[in-house]
N, C-alpha and C positions, 0 to 999 in steps of 0.2 A: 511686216506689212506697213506702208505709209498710209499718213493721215488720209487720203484723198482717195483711199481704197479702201477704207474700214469700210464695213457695214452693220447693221444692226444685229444685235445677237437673237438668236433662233427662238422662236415661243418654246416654251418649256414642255407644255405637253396639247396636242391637238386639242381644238375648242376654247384655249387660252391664250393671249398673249403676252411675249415679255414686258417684265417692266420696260416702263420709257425712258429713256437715258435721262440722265440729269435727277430721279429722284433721288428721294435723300440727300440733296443738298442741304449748305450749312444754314440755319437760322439766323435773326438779327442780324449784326452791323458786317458779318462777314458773309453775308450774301451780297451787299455789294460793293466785293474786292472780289470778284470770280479770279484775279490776277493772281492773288495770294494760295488762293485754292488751286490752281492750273501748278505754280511753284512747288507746294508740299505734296503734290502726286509728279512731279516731275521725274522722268527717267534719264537714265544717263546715255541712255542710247541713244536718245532723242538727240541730244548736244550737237554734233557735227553735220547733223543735218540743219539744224536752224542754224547754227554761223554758215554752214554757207549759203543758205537760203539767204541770211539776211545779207551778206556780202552781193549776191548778185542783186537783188532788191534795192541795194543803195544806189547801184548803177543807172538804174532805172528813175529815180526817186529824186537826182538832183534834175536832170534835163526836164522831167514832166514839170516839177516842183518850180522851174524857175519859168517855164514857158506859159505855165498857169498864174504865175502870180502877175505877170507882163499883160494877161489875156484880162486879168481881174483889175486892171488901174494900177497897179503899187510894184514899186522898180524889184527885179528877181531875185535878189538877195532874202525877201520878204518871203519866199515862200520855199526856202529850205528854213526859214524863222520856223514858217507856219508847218513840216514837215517835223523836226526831233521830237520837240517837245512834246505834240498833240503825239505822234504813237509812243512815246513811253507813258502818257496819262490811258491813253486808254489799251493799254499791255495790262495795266493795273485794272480798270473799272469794266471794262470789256468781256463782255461774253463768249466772244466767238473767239475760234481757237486760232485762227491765219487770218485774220478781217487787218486788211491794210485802209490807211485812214491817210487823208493828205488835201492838199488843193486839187478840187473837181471841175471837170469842162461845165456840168453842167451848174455849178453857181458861177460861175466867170461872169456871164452876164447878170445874175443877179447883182451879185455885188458890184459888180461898175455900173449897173444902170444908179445905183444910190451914191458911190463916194464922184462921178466923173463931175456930175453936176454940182457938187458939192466943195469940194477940195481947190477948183479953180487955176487945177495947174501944180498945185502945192504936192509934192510927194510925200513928205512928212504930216499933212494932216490928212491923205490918200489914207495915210498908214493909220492913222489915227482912226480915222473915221469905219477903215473896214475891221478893225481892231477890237473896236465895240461892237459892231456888227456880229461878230467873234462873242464876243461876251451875251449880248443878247440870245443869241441864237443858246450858246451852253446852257445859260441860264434857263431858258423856255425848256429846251432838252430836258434836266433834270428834273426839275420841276414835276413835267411831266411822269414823267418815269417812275419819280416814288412816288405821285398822285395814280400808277398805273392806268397810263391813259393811253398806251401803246399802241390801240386797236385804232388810235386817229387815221393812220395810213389808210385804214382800209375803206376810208370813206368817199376816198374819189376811185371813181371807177375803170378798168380799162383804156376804153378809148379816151375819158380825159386825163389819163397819165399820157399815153402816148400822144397824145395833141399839146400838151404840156413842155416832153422833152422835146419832141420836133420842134415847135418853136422855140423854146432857148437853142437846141443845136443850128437852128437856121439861123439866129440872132450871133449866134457864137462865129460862125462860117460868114458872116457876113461883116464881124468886129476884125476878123482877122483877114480878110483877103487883101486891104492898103498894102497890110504888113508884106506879106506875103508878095506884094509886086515891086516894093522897095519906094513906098513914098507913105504919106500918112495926111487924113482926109478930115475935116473939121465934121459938126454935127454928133449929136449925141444918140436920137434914136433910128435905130434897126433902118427904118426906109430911107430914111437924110443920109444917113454914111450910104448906103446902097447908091441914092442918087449920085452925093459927092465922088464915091469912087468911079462912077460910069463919067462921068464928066472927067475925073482927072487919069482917066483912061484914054479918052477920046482927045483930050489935051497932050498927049505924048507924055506923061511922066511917068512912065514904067521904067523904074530901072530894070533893064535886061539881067547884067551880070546876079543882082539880087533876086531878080526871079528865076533866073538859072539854076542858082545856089537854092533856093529856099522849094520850087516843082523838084528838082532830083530829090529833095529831103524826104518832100511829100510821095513820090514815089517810091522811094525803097522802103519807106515806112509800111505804104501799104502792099509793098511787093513781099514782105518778110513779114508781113502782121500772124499769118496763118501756122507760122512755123514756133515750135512750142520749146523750140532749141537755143533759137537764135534773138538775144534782146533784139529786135529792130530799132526801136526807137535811139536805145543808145548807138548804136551802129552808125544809124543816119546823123545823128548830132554830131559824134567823133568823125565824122567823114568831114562834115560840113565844116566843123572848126578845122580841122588841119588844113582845109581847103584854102581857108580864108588868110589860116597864117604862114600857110607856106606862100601861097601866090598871090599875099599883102592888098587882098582883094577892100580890105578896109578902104583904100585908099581912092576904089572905083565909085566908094558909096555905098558901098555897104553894111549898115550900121551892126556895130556887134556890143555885146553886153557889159563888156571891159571889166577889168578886176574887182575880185567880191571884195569887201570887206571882213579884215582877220576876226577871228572872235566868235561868241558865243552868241547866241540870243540873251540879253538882259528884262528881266524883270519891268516891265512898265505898263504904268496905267491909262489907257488911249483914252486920253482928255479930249471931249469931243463940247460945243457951245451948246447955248440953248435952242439955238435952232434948226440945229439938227437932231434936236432928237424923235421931233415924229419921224422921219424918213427911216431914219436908222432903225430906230421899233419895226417898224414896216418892212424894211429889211431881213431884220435880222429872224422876223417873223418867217419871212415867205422862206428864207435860207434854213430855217429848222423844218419848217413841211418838206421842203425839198429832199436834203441833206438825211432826216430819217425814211423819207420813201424809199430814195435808192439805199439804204444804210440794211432797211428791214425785209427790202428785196436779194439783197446780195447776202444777207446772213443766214436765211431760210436755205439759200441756195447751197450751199458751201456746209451751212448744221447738216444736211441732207447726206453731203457726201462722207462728212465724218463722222457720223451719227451719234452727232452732238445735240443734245434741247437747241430749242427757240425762244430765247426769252425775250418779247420785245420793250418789256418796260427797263431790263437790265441793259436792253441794247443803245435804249435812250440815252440812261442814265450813262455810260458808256460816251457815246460820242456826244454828249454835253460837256462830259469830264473833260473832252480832248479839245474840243471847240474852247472852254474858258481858258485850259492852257495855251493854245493859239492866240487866244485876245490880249493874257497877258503879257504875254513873251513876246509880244511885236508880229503877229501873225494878224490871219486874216479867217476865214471863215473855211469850216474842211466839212470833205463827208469822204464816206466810202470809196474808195479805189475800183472801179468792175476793170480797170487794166493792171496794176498792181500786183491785184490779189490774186488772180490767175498763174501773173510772174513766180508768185511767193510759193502759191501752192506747184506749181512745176517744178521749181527748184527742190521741194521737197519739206518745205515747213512741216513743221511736225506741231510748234505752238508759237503764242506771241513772243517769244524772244526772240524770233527771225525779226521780228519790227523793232524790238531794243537793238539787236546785233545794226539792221538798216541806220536807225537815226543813229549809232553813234560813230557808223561809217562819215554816215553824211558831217555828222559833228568833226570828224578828224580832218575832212575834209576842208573845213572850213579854218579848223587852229592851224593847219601842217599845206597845206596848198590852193589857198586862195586866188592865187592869179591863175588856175589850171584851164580856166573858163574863160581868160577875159576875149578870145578871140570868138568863142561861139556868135553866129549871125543871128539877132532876130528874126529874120526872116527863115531861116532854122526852125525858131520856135514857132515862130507860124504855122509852120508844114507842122509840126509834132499836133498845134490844137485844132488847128482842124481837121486833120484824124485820126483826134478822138471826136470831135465834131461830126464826123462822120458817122462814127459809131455807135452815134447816140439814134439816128433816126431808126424809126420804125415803119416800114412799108408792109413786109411780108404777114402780120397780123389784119395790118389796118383792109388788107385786099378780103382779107378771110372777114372780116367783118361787114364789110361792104356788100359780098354777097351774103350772109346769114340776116342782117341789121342795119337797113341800109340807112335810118335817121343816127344811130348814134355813128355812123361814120363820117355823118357830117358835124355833129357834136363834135367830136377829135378834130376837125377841119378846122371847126369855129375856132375851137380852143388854142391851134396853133397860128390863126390867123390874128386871135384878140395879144397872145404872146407878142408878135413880128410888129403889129401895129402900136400896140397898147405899151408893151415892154415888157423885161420881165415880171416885175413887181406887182402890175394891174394884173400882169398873164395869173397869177398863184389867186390874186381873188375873181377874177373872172372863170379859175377851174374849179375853184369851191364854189361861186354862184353855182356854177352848172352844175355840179355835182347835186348839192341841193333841189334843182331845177325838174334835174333828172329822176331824185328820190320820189319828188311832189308829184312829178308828170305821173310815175307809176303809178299810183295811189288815189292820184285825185278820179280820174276815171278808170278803175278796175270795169273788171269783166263782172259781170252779174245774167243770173240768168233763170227763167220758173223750169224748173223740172220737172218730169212726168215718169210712167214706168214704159218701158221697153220691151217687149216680147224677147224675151229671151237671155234677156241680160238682167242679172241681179240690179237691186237699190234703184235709183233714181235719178233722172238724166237728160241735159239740156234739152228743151224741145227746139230749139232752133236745129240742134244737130239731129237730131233723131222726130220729124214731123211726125210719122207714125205714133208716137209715142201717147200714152192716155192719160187725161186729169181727169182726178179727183174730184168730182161735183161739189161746188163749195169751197173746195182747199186748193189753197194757192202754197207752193213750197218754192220760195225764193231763196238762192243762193245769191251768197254776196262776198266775194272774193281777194278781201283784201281787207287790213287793219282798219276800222273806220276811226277818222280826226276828223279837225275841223277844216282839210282841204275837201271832203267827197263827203262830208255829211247831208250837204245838200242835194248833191247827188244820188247817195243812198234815198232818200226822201223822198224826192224826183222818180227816180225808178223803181222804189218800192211801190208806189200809188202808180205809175203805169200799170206795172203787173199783177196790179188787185183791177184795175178799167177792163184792163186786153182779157180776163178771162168768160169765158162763153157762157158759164154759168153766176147765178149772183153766189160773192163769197163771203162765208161765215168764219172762214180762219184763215190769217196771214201765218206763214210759220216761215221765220228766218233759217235757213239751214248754216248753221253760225260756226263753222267746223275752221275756217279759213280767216276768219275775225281772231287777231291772236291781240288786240288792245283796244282799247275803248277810250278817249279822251272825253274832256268836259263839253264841249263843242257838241260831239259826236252825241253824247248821252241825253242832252236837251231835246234835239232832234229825234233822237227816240221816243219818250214821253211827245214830243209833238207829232210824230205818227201815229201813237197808240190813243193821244185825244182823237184824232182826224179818223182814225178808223172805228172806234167806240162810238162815236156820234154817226156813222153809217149801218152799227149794229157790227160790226166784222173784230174776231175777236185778234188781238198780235201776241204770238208767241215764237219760242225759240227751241232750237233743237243743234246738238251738237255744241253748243257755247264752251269752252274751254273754262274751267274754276277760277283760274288767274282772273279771267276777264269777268267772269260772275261777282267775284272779288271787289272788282272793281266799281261795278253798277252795284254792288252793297255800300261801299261807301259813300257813291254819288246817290240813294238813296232812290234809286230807280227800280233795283231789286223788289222792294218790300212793294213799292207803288205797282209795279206791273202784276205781284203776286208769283210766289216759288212753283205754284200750278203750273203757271203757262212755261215753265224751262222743261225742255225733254234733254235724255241723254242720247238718242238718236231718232235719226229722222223716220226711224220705219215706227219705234215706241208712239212720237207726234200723231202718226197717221192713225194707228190703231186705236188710240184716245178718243182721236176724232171720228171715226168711223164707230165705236162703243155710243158717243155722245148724240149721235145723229144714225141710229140704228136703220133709218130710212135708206140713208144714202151708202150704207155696208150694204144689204141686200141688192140694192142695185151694181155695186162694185164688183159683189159676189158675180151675180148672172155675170157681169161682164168679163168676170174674169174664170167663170166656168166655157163662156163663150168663145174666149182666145185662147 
């Protein structure tokens, strides 16, 4: 049975379930080398399946590898740099069992928005500059990882992931279309090259024969994308290069990549000045948010299929491993393959040594036939990134969201519009503002509401939704609907003293129905003691019902607890009522008739 067909093994006996795969992994320094461990349970049977997984995967791995590093500022040789070495680091520190790692569509434009403006032209300090980037990015990675801070992905939400990738893929599709026509346009962000390219459209410098060569590329690509047989991409590159050097198309203007450079990646350390290195921080920041989003999106995916664990702090630590080998080996900044990895696991991966068998394809390639390439057309590569460019957008959610939610659809709007305008770099903190934005929006105005009882229906229940519904003469039971801080404490505050005003009778107890309060800050807790002065000076007493310990916990040590008295805490809201109804014997008898009455 192949990896990509396992499934989980069976519960053991109805009303239990099995263990979760992955327990009992090893403890200390050898949890994390997952590599080491994947080795000593290696089977033999497994073997001929990963060399030839990893043989058709190298095929794949030089054309994306050199068309991505072109897209990224730094000449193509830089990104089979950036391909051996990072998948044999993270074979070893990698969790995931077929997770292909390499140069991504979606940091191209991160990383060129930082080295284009920077480098000046210079391809050696191009190399330099995203090198570190490389290194940053690893470093932040790991760091993470063993601080186990994994869960960061999960903090921007949907629609700003997908307003996120749309605009790097529209930024992406927009760096590449010059290429693509066979001329090349000044300008550095997203709207200026757009403009330049519509002008040097409307000027006639299209090369035909290049954009002939480079739309068929683009087309077979996406005409063979869907088929799970047949490499496309390599297909369309090898067409395109024999194209060019059988019918010495070079000659019309067509620029082509011309011979790699024999050899290995060396060992070196990208010296970058002192002034670059805010940028590059900033960089290398926004390319590690990136590069583990889609890293811990695709490993979930694929743990899924093999019914493999999830580990996202291992996953970190993992593509930091392979990102610092990128940096120093002459590469540039990598994350996850979602085209790759598809490749690998169709072929039949069974473990990372299809990504060892890949890089040392790609490695033979480079000591034993170096000039194999030098005819491929950029414009070639053009068609390859942008579709993948292509395949980064997200429509068919963002429609489903539009009708369910129809503000945060324009959140993802915003988010891909601040991307296109702003650039990459702003795009990554402009989707963390929002994110944030979006947290605070929820929270600062919750739902809040006084309750009553219902004929018919158990506990207690909005009376906006249910008007028939009855109060309690004197009791006001306020539900408050969300964690109170110091974004909505004022607001809690605000609308607690509405809904002691709005009641028809005068009231003797406020009772918070505090079931949905899971945290209490200092802010928040002030504002308490200042309700419960403002209603003690009216006679009205405040208490709580429902509060969670945690959060009791909490008011114990901000010393509000003892101040308000453990009396007024109920453990539920029907306990509150009965208290109160005991304490005002008057107002139970009338509750009674009335509720002998309904």
């Amino acid at each position: 049975m192949s990896a990509s067909s396992a499934s989980p093994p069976p519960p053991s006996s109805p009303g239990r379930l099995a263990a979760r795969p992955g327990t009992g992994q090893p403890t200390g320094w050898l949890k994390w080398l997952p590599g080491l461990q994947s080795l000593r349970q290696y089977q033999i049977a497994w073997l001929r399946h990963d060399v030839a997984a990893g043989l058709v995967l190298a095929t794949m791995l030089v054309p994306v590898g050199i068309a991505y590093a072109v897209a990224s500022g730094v000449p193509g040789i830089y990104g089979l740099y950036a391909t051996i070495i990072p998948l044999l680091a993270y074979a070893l520190f990698g969790p995931s069992r077929i997770m292909v790692l390499g140069p991504d569509s979606s940091l191209a434009a991160v990383i060129l928005a930082v080295i284009l403006p920077l480098s000046g032209g210079d391809p050696l300090r191009a190399v330099a500059l995203a090198g570190m980037m490389a290194v940053v990015s690893g470093t932040l990675c790991i760091l993470a990882g063993v601080a186990r801070l994994g869960f960061v992905t999960e903090l921007l939400s949907k629609p700003i992931r997908y307003g996120y990738m749309n605009g790097i893929a529209l930024t992406v599709l927009i760096s590449q279309l010059p290429k693509l026509f066979g001329f090349s346009v000044a300008g550095d962000e997203p709207l200026r090259k757009l403009w330049e390219f519509a002008q040097a459209l409307l000027a006639g410098k299209t090369n035909v024969v290049a954009l002939l060569v480079g739309g068929a590329t683009l087309a077979l690509i996406l005409l063979l994308k869907r088929s799970k047989r047949l490499p496309g991409v390599l297909i369309a590159v090898i067409g395109a290069t024999v194209l060019v050097a059988t019918l010495g198309l070079d000659a019309y203007g067509v620029s082509v990549l011309g011979a790699l450079p024999q050899g290995l990646p060396a060992f070196a350390i990208p010296w970058i000045t002192p002034a670059d290195i805010v940028p590059v921080l900033m960089g290398g920041f926004a390319v590690a948010i990136v590069s583990f989003a889609d890293t811990s999106v695709l490993s979930r995916t694929y743990a899924e299929k093999t019914a493999s664990p999830v580990d996202p702090n291992q996953e970190m630590v993992g593509l930091g491993a392979a990102n610092l080998a990128a940096g120093f080996f002459q590469g540039f900044p990598i994350s996850s393959s979602s085209s790759r990895t598809p490749v690998a696991e169709a072929a039949g991966a069974r473990t990372q040594l299809t990504s060892v068998v890949g890089a040392v394809a790609v490695a033979l390639l480079l000591l034993l036939a170096p000039n194999l390439l030098q005819y491929l057309p950029n414009t070639a590569l053009a068609a390859v990134v942008i579709a993948a460019a292509l395949g980064l957008f997200e429509f068919a959610d963002l429609r489903r969201i539009y009708r369910i939610q129809r503000w945060e659809f324009w959140l993802s709007i915003g988010c891909c519009i601040g991307v296109v305008v702003l650039g990459a770099i702003p795009g990554i903190g402009l989707a963390i503002v929002l994110a944030v934005i979006e947290f605070l929006w929820d929270g600062w105005r919750p739902d809040s509401a006084v309750l009553g009882r219902v004929k018919g229906i158990n506990g207690y229940h909005d009376i906006s939704r249910y008007p028939d519904a009855r109060l309690i003469p004197g009791l006001v039971l306020f539900r408050w609907a969300a964690p109170l801080f110091f974004a909505n404490a004022e607001w809690f505050y605000e609308r607690a003293l509405d809904a002691v005003a709005a009641s028809p009778t005068p009231v003797r107890w406020l009772v918070i129905t505090a079931e949905p309060v899971t945290s209490v800050d200092v802010t928040a807790a002030d504002l308490v003691a200042k309700l419960d002065e403002t209603l003690q000076a009216a006679g009205i007493e405040l208490c709580f019902a429902e509060m969670k310990d945690p959060v009791q916990d909490k008011l114990k040590r901000f010393g509000l607890f003892s101040h308000l008295g453990a009396e007024v805490f109920f453990p539920t809201i029907g306990e509150a009522v009965n208290t109160y109804l005991r304490t005002y014997p008057e107002v139970a008898e009338t509750w009674k008739n009335r509720d002998n009455a309904a």
